[in-house]
C-alpha positions as CSV (number, residue, x, y, z in Angstrom):
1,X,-23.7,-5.6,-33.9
2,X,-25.8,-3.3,-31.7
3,X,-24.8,0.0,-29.7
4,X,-24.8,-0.3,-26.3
5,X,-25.5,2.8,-24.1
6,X,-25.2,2.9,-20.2
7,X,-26.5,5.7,-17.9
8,X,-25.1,6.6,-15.1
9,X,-26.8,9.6,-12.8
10,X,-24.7,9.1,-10.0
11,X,-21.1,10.2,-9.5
12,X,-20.1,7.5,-8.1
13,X,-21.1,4.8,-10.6
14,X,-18.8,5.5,-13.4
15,X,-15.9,4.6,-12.6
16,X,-18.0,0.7,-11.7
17,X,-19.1,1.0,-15.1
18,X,-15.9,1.2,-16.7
19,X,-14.4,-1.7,-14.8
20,X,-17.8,-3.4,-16.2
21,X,-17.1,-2.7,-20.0
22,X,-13.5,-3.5,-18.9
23,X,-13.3,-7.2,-20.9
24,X,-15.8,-5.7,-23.5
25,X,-14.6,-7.2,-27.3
26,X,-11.8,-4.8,-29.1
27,X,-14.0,-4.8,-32.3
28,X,-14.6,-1.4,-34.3
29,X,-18.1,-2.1,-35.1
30,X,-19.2,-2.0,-31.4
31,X,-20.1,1.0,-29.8
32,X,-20.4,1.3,-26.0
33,X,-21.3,4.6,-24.7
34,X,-21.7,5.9,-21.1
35,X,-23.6,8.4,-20.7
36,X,-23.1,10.2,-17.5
37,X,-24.0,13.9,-15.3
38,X,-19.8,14.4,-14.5
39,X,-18.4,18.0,-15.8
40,X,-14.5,16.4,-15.6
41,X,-13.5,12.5,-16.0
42,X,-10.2,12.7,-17.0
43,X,-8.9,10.7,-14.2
44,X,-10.8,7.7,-15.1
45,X,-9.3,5.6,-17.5
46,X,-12.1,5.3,-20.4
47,X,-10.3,2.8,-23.0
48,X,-12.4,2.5,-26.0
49,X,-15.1,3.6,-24.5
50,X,-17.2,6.4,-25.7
51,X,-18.0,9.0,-23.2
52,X,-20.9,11.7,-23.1
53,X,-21.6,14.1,-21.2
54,X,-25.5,15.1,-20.4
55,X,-27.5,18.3,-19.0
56,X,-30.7,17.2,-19.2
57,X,-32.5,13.3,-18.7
58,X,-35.0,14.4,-21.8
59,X,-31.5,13.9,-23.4
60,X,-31.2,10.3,-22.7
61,X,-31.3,7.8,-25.5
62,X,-34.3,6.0,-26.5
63,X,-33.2,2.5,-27.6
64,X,-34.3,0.3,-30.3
65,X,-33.4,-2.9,-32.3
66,X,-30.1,-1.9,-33.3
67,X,-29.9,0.3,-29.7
68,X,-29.5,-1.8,-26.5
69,X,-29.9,1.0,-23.0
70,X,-29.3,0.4,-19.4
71,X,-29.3,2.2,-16.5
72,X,-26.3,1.7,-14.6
73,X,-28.1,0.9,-11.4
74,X,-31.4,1.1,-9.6
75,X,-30.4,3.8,-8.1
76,X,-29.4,6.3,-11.4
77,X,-33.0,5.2,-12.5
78,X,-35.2,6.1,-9.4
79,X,-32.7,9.9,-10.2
80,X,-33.8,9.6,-13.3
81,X,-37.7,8.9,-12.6
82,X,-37.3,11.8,-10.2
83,X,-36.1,14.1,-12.5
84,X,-38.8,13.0,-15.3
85,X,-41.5,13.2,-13.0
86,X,-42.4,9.6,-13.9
87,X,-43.6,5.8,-12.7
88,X,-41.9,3.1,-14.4
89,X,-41.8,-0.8,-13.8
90,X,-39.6,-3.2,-13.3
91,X,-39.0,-6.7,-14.6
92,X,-37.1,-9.2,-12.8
93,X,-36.0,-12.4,-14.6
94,X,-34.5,-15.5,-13.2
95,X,-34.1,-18.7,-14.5
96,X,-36.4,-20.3,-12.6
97,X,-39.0,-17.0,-12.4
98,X,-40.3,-13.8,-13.7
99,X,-41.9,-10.8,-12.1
100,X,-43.4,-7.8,-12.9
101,X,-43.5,-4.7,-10.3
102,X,-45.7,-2.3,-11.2
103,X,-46.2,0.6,-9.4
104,X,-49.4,1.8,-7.7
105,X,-50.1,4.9,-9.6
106,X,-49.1,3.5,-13.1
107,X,-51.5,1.4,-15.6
108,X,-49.5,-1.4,-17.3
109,X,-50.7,-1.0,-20.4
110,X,-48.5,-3.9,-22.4
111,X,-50.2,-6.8,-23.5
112,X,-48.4,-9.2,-22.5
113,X,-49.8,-12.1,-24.0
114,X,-48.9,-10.4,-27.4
115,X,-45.6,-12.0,-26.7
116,X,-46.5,-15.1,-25.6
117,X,-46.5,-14.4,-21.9
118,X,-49.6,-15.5,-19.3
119,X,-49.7,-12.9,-16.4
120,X,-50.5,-14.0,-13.0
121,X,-51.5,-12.6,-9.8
122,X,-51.9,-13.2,-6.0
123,X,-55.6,-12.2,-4.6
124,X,-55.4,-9.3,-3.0
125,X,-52.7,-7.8,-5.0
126,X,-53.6,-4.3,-6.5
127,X,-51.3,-5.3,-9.7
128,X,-55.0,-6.4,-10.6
129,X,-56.3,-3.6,-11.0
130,X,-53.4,-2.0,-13.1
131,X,-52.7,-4.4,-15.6
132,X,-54.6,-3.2,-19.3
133,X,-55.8,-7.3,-19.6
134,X,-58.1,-7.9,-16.4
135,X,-59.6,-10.8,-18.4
136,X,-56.1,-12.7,-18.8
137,X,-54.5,-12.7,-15.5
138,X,-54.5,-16.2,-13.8
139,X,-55.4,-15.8,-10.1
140,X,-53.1,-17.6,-7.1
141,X,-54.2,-17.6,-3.7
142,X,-50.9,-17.2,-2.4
143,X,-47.2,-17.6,-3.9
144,X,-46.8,-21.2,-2.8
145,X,-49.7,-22.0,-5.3
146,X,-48.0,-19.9,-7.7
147,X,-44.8,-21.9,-7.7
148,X,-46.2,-25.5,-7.7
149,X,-48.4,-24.2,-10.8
150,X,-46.2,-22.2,-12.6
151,X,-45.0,-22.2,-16.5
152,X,-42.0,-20.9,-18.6
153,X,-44.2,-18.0,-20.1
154,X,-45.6,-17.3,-16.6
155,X,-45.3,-13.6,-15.3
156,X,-46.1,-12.9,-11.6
157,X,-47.4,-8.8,-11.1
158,X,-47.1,-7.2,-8.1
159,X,-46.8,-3.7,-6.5
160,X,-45.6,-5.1,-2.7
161,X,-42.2,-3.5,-3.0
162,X,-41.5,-5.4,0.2
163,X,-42.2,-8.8,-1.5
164,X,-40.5,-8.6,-4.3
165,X,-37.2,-7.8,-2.9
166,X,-37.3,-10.2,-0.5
167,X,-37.6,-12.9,-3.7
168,X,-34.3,-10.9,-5.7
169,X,-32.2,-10.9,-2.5
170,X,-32.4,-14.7,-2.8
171,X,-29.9,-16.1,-5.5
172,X,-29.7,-12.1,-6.3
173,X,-26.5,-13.1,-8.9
174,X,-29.1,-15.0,-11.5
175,X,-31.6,-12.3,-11.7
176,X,-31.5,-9.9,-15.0
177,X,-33.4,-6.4,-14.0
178,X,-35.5,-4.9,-17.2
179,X,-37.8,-1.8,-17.4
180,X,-39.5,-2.2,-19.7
181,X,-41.8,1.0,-20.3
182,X,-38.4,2.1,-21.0
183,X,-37.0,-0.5,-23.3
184,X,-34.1,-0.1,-20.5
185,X,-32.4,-2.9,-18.9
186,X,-30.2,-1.9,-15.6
187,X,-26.7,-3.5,-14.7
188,X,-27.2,-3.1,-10.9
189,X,-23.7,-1.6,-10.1
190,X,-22.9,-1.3,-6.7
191,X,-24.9,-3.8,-5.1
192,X,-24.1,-6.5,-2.8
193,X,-20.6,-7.6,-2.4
194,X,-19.1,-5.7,-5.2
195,X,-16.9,-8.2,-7.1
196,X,-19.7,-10.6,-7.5
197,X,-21.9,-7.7,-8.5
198,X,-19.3,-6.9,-10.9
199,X,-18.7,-10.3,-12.6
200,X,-22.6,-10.6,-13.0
201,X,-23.1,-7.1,-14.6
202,X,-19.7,-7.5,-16.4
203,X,-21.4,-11.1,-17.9
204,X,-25.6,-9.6,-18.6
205,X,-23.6,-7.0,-20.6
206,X,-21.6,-9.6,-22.8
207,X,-24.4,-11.8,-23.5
208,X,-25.5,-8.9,-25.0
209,X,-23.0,-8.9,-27.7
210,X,-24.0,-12.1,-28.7
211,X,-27.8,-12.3,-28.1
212,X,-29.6,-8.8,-28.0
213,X,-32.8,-10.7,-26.9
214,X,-35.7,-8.6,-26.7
215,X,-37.1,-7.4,-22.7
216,X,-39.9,-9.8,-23.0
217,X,-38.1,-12.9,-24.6
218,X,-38.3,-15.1,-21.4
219,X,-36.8,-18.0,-23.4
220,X,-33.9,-15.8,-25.1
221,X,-32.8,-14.0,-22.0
222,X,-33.3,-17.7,-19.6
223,X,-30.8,-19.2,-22.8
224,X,-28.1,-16.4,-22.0
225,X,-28.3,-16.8,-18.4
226,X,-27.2,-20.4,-18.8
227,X,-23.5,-20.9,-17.2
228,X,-21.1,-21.9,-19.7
229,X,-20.1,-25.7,-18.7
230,X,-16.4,-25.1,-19.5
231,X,-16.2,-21.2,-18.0
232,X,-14.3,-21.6,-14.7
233,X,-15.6,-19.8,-11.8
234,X,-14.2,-20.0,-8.6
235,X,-11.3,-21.8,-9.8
236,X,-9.7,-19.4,-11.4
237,X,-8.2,-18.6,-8.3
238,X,-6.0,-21.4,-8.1
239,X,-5.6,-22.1,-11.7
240,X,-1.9,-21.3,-11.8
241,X,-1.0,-23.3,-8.9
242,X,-2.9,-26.6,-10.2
243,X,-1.2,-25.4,-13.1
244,X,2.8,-25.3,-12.2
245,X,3.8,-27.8,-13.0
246,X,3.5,-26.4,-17.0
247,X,6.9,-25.6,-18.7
248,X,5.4,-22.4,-20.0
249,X,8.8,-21.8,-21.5
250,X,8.7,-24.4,-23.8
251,X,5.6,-24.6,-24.9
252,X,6.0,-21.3,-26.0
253,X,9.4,-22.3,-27.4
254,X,8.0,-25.1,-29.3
255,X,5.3,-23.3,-31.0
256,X,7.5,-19.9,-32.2
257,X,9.5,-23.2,-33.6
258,X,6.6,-24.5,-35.6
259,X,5.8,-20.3,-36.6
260,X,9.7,-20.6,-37.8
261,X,9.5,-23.4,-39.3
262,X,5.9,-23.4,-41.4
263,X,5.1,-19.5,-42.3
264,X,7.4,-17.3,-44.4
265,X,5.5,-14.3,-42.3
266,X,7.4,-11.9,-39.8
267,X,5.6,-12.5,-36.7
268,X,4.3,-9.2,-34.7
269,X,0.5,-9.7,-33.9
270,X,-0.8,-12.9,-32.2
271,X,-4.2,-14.3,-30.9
272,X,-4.7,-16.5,-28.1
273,X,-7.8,-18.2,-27.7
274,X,-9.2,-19.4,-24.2
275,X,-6.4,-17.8,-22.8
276,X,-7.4,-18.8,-19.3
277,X,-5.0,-16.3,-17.0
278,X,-2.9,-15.8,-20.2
279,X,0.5,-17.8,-19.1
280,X,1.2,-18.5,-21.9
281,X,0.4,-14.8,-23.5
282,X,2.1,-13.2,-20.4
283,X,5.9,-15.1,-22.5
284,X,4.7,-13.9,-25.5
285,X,4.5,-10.2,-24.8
286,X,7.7,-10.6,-22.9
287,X,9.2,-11.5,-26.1
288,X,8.4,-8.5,-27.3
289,X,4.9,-9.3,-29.6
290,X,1.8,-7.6,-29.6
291,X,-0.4,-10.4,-28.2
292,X,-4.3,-10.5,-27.3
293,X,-5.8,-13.0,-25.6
294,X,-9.2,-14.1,-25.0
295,X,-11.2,-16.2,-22.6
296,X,-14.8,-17.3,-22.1
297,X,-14.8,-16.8,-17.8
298,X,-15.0,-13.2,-16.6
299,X,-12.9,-14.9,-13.4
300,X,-9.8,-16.1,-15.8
301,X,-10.0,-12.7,-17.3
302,X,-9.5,-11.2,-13.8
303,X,-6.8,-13.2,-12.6
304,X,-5.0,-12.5,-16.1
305,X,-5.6,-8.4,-16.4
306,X,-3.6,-8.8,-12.2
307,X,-0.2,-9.6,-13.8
308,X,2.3,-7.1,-14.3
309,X,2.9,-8.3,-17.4
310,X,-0.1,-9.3,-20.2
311,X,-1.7,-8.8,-23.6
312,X,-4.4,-7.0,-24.7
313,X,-7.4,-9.0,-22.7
314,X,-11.5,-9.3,-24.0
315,X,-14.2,-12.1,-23.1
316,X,-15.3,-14.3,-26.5
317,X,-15.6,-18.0,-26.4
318,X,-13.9,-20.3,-28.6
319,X,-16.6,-19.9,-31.5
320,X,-17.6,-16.3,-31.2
321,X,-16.4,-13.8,-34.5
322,X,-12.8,-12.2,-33.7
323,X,-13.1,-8.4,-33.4
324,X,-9.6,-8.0,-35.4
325,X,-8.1,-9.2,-38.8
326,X,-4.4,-9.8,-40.2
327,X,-2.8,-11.9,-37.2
328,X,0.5,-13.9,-38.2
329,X,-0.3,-16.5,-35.4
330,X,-3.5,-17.8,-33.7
331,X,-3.2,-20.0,-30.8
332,X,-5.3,-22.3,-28.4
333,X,-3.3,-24.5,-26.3
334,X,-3.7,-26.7,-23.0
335,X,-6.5,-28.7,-24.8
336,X,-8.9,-26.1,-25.3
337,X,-10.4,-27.3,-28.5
338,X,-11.4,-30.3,-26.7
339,X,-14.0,-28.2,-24.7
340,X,-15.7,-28.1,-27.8
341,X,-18.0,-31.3,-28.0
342,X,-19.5,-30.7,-31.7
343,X,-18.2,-31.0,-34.8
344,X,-20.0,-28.3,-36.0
345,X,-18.7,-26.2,-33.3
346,X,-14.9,-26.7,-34.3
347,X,-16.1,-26.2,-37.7
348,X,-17.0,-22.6,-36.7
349,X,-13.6,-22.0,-34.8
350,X,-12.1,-22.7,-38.1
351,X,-13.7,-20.2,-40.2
352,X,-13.7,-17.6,-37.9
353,X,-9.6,-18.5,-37.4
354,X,-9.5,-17.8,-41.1
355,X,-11.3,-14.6,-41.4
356,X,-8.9,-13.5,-38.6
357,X,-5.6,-14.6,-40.0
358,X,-3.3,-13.2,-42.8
359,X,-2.6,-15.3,-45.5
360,X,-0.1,-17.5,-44.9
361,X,-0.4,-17.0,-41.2
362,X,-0.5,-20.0,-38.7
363,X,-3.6,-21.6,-36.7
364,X,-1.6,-23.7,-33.5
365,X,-4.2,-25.6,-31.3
366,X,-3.3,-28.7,-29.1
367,X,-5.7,-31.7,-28.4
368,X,-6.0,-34.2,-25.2
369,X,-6.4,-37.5,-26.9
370,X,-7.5,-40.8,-26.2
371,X,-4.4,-42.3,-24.6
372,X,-4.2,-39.1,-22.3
373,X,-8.1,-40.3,-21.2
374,X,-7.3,-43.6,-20.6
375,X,-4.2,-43.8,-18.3
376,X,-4.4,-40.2,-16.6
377,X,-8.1,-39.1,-16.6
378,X,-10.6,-42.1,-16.5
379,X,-11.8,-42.8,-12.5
380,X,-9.2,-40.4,-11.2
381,X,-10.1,-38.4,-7.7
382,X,-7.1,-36.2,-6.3
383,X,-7.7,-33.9,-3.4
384,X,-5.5,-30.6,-3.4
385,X,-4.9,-28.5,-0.4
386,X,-4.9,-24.6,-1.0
387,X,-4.7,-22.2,1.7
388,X,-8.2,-21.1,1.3
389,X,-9.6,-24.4,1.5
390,X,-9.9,-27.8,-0.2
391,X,-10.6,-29.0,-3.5
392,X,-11.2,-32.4,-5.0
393,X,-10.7,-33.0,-9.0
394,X,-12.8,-36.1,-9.9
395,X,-12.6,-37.5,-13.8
396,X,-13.9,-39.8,-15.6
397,X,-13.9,-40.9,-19.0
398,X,-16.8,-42.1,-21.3
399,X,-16.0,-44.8,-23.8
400,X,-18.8,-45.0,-25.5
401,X,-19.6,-41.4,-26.2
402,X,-15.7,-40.2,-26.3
403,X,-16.2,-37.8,-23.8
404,X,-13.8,-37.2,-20.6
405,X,-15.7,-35.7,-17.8
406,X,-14.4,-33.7,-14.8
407,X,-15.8,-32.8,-11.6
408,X,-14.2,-29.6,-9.4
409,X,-15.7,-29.5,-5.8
410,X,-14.0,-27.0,-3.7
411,X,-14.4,-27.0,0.2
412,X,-13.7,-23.0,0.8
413,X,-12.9,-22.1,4.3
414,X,-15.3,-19.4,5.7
415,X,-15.9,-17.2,9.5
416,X,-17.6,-20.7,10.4
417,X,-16.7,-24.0,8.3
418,X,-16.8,-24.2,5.2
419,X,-18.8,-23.4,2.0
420,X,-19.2,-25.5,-0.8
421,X,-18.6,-24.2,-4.5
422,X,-19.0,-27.1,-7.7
423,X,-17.7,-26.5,-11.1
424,X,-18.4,-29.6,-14.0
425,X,-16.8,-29.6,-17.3
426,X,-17.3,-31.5,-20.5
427,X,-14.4,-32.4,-22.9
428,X,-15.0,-34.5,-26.3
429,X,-12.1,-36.9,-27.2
430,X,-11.2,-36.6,-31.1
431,X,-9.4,-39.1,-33.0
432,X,-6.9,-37.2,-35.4
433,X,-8.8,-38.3,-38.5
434,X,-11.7,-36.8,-37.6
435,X,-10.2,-33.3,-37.1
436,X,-8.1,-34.0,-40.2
437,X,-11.5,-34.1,-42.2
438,X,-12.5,-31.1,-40.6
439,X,-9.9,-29.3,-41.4
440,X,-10.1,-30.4,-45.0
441,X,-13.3,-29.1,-45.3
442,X,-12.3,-25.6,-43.9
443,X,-10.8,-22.8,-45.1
444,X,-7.6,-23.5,-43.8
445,X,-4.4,-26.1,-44.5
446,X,-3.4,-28.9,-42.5
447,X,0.1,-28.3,-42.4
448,X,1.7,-30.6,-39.6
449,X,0.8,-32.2,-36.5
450,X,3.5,-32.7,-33.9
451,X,3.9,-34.2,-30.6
452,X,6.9,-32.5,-28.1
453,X,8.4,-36.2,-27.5
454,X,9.9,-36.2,-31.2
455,X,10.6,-34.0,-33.9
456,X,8.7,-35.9,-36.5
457,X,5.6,-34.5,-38.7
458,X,2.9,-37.2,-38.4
459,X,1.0,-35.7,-41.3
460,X,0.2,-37.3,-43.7
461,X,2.6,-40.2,-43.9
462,X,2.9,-41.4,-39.7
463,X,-0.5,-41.0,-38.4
464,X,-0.9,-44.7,-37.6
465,X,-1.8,-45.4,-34.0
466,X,-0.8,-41.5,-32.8
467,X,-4.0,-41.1,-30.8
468,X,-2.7,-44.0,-28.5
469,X,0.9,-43.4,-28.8
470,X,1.1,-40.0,-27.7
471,X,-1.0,-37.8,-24.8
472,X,-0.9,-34.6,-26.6
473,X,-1.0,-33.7,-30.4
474,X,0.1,-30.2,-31.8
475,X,-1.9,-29.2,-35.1
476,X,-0.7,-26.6,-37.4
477,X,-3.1,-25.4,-40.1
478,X,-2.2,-22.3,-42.4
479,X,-4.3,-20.0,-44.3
480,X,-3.2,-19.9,-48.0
């Protein structure tokens, strides 16, 4: 796992940074280190973090393989230009775009078609007459050309300051800002509307965690830009109303009943997994355990970490490595595991449950199964009223493939009308023997697998017809 460093050379920024790292995974084989100018920080709440003080920007880092760098924002890197009495570039990368400003009294001297990259220009552009590679650069007559003509490995250069931000102001939330001369990448703090700012910087440092992509790896930084299907956005908003109707109470009841009843453990330290705004965490740790809880939207995670009472929060998804070992009790509940639509991927849950569990510990996931598709989510629109606006749930569900489909468009009041925001999410319908031959082949033991309308252990001897009879199964694996 590599160490990530972030300079800061403005005052002001740290305390944004923090709140950036703020979800950042409890694991004690990542480093994250903020470098910053500040003489005293002790009113800042640091966490984890590592903090350094610096005198001098020759002091600064230089990154490499096993070292990712960013500069807090633009702004702490044009100090630190100043103060080095150097030109850098910039790189801007978008899904749908790259771009390349280079500045007028700085050569480019990267080959960029060493990494697979075709660098283009617009006539009349002096990026022409900086780049090292005159012979390779693909000529446009104007940026219209450029766009109907353009390629995945295609790099635009230009030094018109002016144009360029004019093309990052647009959709500014999807662009990832590199400088590559540097090896630096830059978490734009402080820009725009600031919470937005801070759920994209908070989500381009995560990524990190999982894919420390090189700056020049178009496809491997496009890949980690891609929204997670089943992260909720906007919606977290209004998760807990859509959701109160839940009995939190006894859910939580139900499953310390299972712990009771199945493990010989004293229970202390519990894991939830896709927490969502941690409900159902929020009883635990009113019970008096040490709970963490984690959850693949920054949003969730928001909403969760504003309750008076809550566990220890970090971002993961469901299949990422667990940064902590020797839990009595991992949980997933309100049908989490069904947002997993591979085999393979539940397969990986599994073994990383293990690793994280203590022997003899307890692995409690739920699943939505057919019955619940057929009679409460297949052709189903319901249009909910929020203060803030509208939204309207649409479901269907797939025969065919299994998989139960749900559509969130939310009508958002605004100064005039309304704006429209639109979430989709995929969830794969398991029958019970399937996951019972997963679990088989993983490290862990099928124990029991309940439903909250009766008492009775289906497994092994009652499994006949449960995935019709019952809208909810509880599964209860160990690891022995």
């Amino acid at each position: 796992m590599p160490k990530i460093t972030i300079v800061t050379l403005l005052p002001g920024e740290i305390e944004k940074v923090i709140d950036v790292c703020k979800f950042s995974p409890i694991n004690s084989e990542l480093e994250i280190e903020i470098i910053y100018p500040q003489k005293d920080v002790s009113s800042h709440q640091a966490g984890n973090l590592k903090l350094t003080k610096f005198e001098d920007v020759q002091e600064l880092p230089v990154p490499d393989k096993s070292h990712i760098c960013f500069f807090a924002s633009p702004i702490s890197c044009d100090l630190y230009r100043k103060q080095a009495k150097i030109n850098v570039s910039s790189l801007y990368v978008h899904p749908e775009l790259a771009i390349l400003q280079l500045q007028s009294d700085n050569p480019f001297k990267t080959k960029l078609s060493d990494y697979g990259l075709s660098p283009c220009v617009l006539e009349g552009d002096a990026a022409a007459d900086l780049y090292i590679e005159q012979d390779r650069l693909i000529y446009f007559c104007d940026f219209q050309q450029f766009m109907q003509n353009k390629k995945p490995n295609f790099v635009l250069l230009s030094t018109n300051t002016q144009f360029v931000e004019s093309l990052i102001s647009m959709d500014s939330a999807h662009w990832e800002h590199f400088h590559p001369e540097l090896n630096y990448r830059n978490l734009c703090v402080g820009y725009n509307n600031p919470h937005r700012l801070l759920l994209h910087s908070q989500k381009q440092l995560l990524r990190l965690i999982r894919i420390p992509d090189s700056i020049y790896d178009l496809g491997g930084i496009r890949y980690s830009q891609q929204d997670d299907s089943t992260a909720y956005s906007f919606f977290a908003t209004h998760y807990d109303q859509y959701m109160d109707h839940v009995d939190y109470e006894s859910w939580v009841n139900y499953v310390l009943s299972w712990f009771k009843q199945y493990s010989s453990l004293q229970l202390n330290k519990i894991l939830e997994l896709a927490c969502g705004t941690a409900n159902f965490s929020e009883q635990l740790v009113n019970r008096g355990y040490q709970v963490y809880a984690c959850d693949n939207s920054i949003d969730m995670l928001h909403m969760a970490a504003k309750k008076a009472v809550k566990p220890i929060l970090y971002y993961a998804s469901l299949t990422d490595p667990i940064p902590g070992r020797n839990y009595q009790l991992i949980i997933c509940m309100f049908d989490s595991i069904n947002y997993l639509t591979q085999a393979k991927q539940i397969t990986k849950t599994l073994n990383e449950v293990s690793l994280a569990l203590e022997n003899g510990g307890l692995f409690v996931f739920d699943i939505s199964t057919l019955e619940n598709s057929l009679d409460n989510f297949s052709d189903v629109s319901e249009l909910y009223h929020y203060s803030d606006g509208l939204m309207l749930h649409q479901a269907w569900f797939e025969s065919v493939r299994l998989m139960q489909k749900s559509a969130l468009h939310f009508f958002k009041k605004d100064t005039i009308g309304y704006c429209y925001q639109y979430e989709q999410h995929l969830q794969r319908v398991y029958f019970t023997n399937e996951l019972i031959e997963l679990i088989h082949n993983s490290p862990l033991k099928l124990r029991a697998i309940h439903s909250t309308d009766t008492k009775t252990n289906f497994y092994p001897k009652h499994l006949n017809s449960i995935d019709e009879k019952y809208s909810r199964l509880f599964f209860i694996l160990e690891k022995i």
